[in-house]
C-alpha positions in Angstrom: 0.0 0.0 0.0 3.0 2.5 0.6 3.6 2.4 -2.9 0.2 3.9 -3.7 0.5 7.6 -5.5 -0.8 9.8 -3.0 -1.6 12.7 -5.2 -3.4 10.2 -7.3 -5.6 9.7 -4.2 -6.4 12.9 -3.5 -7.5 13.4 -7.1 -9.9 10.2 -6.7 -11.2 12.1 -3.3 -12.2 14.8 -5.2 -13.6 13.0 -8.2 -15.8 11.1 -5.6 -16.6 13.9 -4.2 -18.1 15.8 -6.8 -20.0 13.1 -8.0 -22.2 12.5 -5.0 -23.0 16.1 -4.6 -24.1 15.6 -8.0 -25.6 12.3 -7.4 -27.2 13.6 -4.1 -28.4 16.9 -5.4 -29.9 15.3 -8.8 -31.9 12.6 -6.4 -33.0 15.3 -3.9 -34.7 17.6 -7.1 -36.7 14.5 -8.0 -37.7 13.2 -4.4 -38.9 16.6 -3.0 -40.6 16.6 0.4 -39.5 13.0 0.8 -35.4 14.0 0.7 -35.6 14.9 4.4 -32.0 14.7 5.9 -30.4 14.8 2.2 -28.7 18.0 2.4 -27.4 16.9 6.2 -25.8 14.1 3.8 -24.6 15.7 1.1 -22.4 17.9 4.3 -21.6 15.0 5.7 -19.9 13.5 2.8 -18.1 16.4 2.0 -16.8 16.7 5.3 -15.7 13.3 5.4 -14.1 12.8 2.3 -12.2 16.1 3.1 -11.1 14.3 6.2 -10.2 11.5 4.5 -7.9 13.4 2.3 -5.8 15.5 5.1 -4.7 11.4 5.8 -2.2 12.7 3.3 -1.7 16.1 3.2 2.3 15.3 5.1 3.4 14.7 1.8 2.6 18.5 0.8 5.0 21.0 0.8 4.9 23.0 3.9 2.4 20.7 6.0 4.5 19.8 8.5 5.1 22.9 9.8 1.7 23.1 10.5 1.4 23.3 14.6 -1.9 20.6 14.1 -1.1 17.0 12.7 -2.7 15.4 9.9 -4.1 12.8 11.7 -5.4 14.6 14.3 -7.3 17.2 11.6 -8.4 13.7 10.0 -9.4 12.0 12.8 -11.9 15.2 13.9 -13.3 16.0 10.3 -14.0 12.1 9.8 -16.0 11.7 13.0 -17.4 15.1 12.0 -18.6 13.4 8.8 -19.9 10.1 10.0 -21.9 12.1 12.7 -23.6 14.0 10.5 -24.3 11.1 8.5 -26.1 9.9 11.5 -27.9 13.1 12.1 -29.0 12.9 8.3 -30.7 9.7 9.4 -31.8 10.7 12.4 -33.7 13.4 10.4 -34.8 11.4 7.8 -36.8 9.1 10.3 -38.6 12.1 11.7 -42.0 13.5 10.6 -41.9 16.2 8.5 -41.4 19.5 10.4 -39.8 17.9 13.7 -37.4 20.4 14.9 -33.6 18.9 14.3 -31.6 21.8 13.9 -29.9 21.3 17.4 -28.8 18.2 16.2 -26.2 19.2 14.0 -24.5 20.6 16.3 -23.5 17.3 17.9 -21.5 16.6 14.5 -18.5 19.5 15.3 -18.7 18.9 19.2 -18.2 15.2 18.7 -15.5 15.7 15.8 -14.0 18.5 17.7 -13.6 16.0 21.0 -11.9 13.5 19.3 -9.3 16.1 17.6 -8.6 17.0 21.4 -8.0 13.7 22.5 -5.6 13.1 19.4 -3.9 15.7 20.1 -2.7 15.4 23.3 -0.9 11.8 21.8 2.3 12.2 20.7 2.8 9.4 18.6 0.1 8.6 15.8 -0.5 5.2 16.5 -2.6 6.3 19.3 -4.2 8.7 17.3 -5.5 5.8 14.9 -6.2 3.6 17.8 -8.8 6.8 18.7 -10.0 7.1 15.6 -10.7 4.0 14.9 -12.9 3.7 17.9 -14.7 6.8 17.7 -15.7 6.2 14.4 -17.1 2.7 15.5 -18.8 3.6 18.3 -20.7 6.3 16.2 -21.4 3.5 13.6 -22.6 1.1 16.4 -24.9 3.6 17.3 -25.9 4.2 13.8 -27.3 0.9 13.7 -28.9 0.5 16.5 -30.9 3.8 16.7 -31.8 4.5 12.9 -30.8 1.8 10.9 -32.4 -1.2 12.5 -36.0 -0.3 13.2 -35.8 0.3 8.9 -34.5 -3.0 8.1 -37.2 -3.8 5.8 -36.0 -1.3 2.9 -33.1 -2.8 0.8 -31.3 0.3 1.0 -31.1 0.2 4.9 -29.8 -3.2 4.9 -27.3 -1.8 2.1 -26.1 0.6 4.6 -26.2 -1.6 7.3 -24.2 -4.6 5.5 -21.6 -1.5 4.7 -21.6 -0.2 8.4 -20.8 -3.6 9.2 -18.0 -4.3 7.0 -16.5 -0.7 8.1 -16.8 -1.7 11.8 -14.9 -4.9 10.9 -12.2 -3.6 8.9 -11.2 -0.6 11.8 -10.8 -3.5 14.0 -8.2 -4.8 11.8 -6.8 -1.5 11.7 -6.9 -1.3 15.0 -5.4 -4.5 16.2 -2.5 -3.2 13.5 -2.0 -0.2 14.7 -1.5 -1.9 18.5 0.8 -4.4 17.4 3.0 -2.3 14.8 2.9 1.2 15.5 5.4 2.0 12.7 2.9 1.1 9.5 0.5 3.4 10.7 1.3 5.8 7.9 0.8 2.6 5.4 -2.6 2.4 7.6 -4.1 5.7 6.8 -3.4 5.2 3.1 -5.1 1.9 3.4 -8.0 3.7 5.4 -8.1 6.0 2.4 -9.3 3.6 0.4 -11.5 1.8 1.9 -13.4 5.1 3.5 -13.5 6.0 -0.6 -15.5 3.0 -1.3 -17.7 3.0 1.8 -18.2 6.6 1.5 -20.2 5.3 -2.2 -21.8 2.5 -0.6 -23.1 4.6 2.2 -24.5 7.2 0.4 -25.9 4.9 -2.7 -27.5 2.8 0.5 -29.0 6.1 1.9 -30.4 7.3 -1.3 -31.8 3.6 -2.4 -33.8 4.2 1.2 -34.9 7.4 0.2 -36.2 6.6 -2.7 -38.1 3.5 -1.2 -39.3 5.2 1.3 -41.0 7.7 -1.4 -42.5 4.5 -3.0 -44.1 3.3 0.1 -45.6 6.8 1.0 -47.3 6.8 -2.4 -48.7 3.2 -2.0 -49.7 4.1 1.6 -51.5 6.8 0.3 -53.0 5.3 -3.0 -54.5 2.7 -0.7 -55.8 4.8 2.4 -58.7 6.9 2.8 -57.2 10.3 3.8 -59.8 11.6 6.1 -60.3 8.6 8.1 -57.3 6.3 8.3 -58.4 3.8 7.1 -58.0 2.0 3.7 -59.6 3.0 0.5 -61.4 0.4 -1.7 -58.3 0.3 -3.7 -56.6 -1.0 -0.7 -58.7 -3.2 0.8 -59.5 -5.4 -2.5 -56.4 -7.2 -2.7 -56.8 -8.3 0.9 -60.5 -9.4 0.3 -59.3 -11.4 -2.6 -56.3 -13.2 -0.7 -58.4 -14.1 2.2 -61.4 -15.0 -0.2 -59.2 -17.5 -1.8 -57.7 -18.6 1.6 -61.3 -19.1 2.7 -61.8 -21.3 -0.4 -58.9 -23.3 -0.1 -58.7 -23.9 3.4 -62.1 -23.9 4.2 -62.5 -21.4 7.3 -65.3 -19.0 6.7 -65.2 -15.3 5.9 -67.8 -12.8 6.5 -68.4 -9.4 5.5 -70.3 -6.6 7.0 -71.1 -3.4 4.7 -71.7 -0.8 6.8 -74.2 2.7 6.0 -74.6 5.8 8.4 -78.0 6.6 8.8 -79.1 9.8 7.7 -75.6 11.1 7.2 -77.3 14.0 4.9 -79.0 15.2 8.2 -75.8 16.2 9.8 -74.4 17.7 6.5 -77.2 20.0 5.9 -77.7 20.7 9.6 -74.0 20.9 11.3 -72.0 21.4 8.2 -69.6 19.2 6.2 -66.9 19.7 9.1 -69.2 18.2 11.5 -69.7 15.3 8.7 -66.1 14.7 8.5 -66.0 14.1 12.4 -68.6 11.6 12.0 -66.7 10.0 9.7 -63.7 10.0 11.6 -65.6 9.0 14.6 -67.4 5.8 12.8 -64.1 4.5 11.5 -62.3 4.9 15.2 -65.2 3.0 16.6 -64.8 -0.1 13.6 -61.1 -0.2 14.2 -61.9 -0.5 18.1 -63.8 -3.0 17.8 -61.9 -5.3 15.7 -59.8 -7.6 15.9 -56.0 -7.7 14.5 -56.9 -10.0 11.5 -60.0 -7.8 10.7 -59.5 -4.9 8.1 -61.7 -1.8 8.1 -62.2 0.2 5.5 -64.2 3.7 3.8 -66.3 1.7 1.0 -67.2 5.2 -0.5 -69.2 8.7 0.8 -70.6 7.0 4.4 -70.0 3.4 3.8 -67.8 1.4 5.2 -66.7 -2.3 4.8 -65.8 -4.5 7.6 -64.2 -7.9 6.6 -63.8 -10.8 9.5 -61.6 -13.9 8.3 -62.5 -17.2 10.1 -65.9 -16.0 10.9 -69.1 -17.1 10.1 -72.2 -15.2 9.2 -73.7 -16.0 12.8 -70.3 -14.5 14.8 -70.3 -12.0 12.5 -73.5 -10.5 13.1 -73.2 -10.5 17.1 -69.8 -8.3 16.2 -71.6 -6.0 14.5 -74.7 -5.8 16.7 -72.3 -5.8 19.4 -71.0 -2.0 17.6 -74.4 -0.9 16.9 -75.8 -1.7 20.0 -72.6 0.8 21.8 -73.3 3.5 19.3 -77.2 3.4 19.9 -76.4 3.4 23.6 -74.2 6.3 23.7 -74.9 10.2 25.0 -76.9 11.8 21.9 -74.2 14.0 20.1 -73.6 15.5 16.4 -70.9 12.2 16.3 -73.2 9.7 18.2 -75.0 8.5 14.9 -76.6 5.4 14.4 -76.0 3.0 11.2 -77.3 0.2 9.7 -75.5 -3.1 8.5 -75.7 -6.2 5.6 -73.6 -9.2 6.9 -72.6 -11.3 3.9 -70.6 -14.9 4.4 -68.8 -17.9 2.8 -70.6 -19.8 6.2 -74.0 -21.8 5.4 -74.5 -22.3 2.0 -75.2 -19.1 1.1 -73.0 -19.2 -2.3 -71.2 -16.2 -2.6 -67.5 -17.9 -3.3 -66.5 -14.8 -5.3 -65.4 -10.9 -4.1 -68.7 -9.6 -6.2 -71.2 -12.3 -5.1 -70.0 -11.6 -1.3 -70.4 -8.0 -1.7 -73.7 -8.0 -3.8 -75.2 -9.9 -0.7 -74.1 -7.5 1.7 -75.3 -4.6 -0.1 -78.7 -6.5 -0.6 -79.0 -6.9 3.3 -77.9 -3.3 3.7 -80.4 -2.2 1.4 -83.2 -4.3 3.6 -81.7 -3.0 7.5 -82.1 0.9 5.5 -85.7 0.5 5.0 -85.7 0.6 9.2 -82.8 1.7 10.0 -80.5 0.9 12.9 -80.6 -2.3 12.2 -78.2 -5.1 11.2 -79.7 -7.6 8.3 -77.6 -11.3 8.4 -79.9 -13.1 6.4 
C-alpha cells in the first residue's frame, strides 16, 4: 500500500466527491418533500471525504510545519462526517417539520472532542487507535438507533451490510496499529481507500432508502382513505381477494359486513360538512376499536364502510356488528353519536357467494333491507 501515489488519491477524493454532490443533489430535485436529511448528507460527505484526504496532506510542501497534525485534523473531520451522517438519518426518520436543527450541532462537538484527545498523543499510533474507535462507536450507534427499526427497505440493509463491514475492517486496523505502531502511515493510506468505497456504498444505500421510502408513501396513500385512516377500496380489494381465496382453499369462513350511516345527509345540511367529517372519523375509530388484529376496516365510499372478518361465520359476525351498533345506539346523543345500519354477507351456510362480487352484492342486498328501518343489522 506505501507504494500507492498519493496525489493520485487525492484526485480520486475529489472525483468522488463531486460526484455525490451531484448524485445527491440530482436525487434530492426529483424526491422533493420526501429528501428529508439529504442536504445533512450531502455535508456530511463532503466533510468526510475532506477528512479523509488531510490522511495525506504530510506529503505536501509546507504541511508539516503546521502546529496541528494530519491525523489529528483527519481523525476530527472524519467523525465530523460520519456524525452528521447519523444526524441525516436521524432526520430522515422524523415526521416532517420535527425540529432537528440542534442536532447538527453534535457533529462539530463530537468531531472536535476527538481532535482533542488526538492531540494530546504524541505518537500517531494512538491517534489511529482513537479514531478507529470513535468512528465505531458512532457506527454502532448508527445501527442501533436509525438503521435497524428500517431493516425492511433494501437500501437500509445496504447501509447496514456497509456499516458492518466498516466496523470490521477498523478493527483490523486497529489490532495493527496496537501491534506495529510504525505502519500506521501505510494504515491511513489503506484507510483512504477503503473510507473511498464505503463513502459510495453509504451514500448509494441512503439514497436507495430514500427513494423506497418515497415509494411506500405513495402506496400508503393510494391505498388509504385520507380523512379517516383507514384503507380505501383500492386498498382493501387485494386483501379481500387473498383471504377469499384462503377461505376457499382452506375452508375457514369469511364474513363481511357493509356498513351505511343513517341519515348522514341530516348532519351535513344541519352541522355542516366539518361536523360530517368528524362523524366519519368517529365511525371509522369505533370499527377499528372493535376489531380484531386479522380484521380490516375500511371507507367503501361517501358513508360506507366495509368490515371484513376472516375465520368468521355469518352467525359471529353478526353479534360483532350488533355488538357495535348496540354501543353506538347506547351512547350520550351528540352530532358524532349516529346510528348505522348493517348487511352481513358470508362464505358460512350455504349461502354461495364464493367470489369478491357475489360476497359483496349480498351485503349490499341486506344493507339495502336493515335501510328500510334503520338501525338495524340484516344477516340473512
Amino acid at each position: 500500500m506505501s507504494s500507492l501515489h498519493i496525489p493520485t488519491l487525492l484526485l480520486a477524493n475529489l472525483l468522488v466527491a463531486l460526484a455525490l454532490v451531484l448524485i445527491v443533489m440530482s436525487t434530492r430535485v426529483g424526491l422533493g418533500a420526501a429528501s428529508r436529511g439529504m442536504r445533512t448528507w450531502l455535508l456530511g460527505d463532503v466533510v468526510l471525504l475532506v477528512g479523509q484526504a488531510t490522511t495525506a496532506f504530510d506529503v505536501l510542501p509546507g504541511w508539516s510545519d503546521w502546529a496541528v497534525p494530519e491525523l489529528t485534523l483527519s481523525a476530527g473531520m472524519v467523525i465530523t462526517g460520519i456524525t452528521l451522517h447519523q444526524v441525516a438519518m436521524f432526520r430522515h426518520c422524523q415526521p416532517p417539520g420535527a425540529p432537528g436543527l440542534r442536532w447538527l450541532l453534535v457533529a462539530p462537538a463530537l468531531g472536535g472532542a476527538v481532535g482533542l484527545v488526538n492531540l494530546s498523543f504524541d505518537h500517531p499510533a494512538p491517534r489511529a487507535v482513537v479514531l478507529n474507535l470513535a468512528l465505531m462507536g458512532v457506527v454502532v450507534v448508527t445501527i442501533v438507533r436509525n438503521l435497524w427499526p428500517e431493516r425492511r427497505f433494501l437500501g437500509v440493509r445496504v447501509l447496514i451490510g456497509a456499516l458492518l463491514f466498516a466496523v470490521v475492517a477498523n478493527l483490523g486496523m486497529l489490532v495493527s496499529a496496537a501491534l506495529h505502531p510504525e505502519v500506521v502511515s501505510q494504515g491511513a493510506v489503506t484507510g483512504l481507500l477503503l473510507n473511498l468505497v464505503m463513502t459510495m456504498m453509504t451514500t448509494s444505500g441512503f439514497v436507495l432508502w430514500l427513494q423506497e421510502g418515497l415509494r411506500e408513501s405513495l402506496r400508503h396513500a393510494a391505498q388509504t382513505d385520507p380523512l379517516t385512516g383507514v384503507l380505501n377500496r383500492h386498498g382493501l380489494l387485494p386483501h379481500l381477494r387473498r383471504e377469499l381465496a384462503r377461505a376457499d382453499r382452506q375452508g375457514p369462513p369469511l364474513s363481511v359486513a357493509l356498513c351505511d350511516i343513517d341519515h348522514f345527509k341530516r348532519v351535513n345540511d344541519t352541522h355542516g360538512h366539518a361536523a360530517g367529517d368528524g362523524v366519519l372519523r368517529d365511525f371509522a375509530d369505533s370499527l377499528r376499536a372493535h376489531a380484531r388484529a386479522s380484521d380490516l376496516v375500511a371507507r367503501w365510499g361517501g358513508e360506507e364502510f366495509l368490515l371484513v372478518l376472516p375465520d368468521t361465520d355469518a352467525e359471529a359476525a353478526r353479534r360483532v356488528v350488533e355488538r357495535i351498533r348496540t354501543r353506538r345506539a347506547a351512547a350520550p346523543r351528540s352530532v358524532r353519536s349516529v346510528t348505522f345500519s348493517a348487511g352481513v354477507a358470508s362464505t358460512s351456510g350455504g349461502e354461495g357467494a364464493s367470489d369478491v362480487d357475489g360476497l359483496l352484492a349480498q351485503a349490499d342486498a341486506r344493507l339495502y333491507v336493515a335501510k328500510a328501518t334503520r338501525d338495524t343489522v340484516v344477516a340473512a
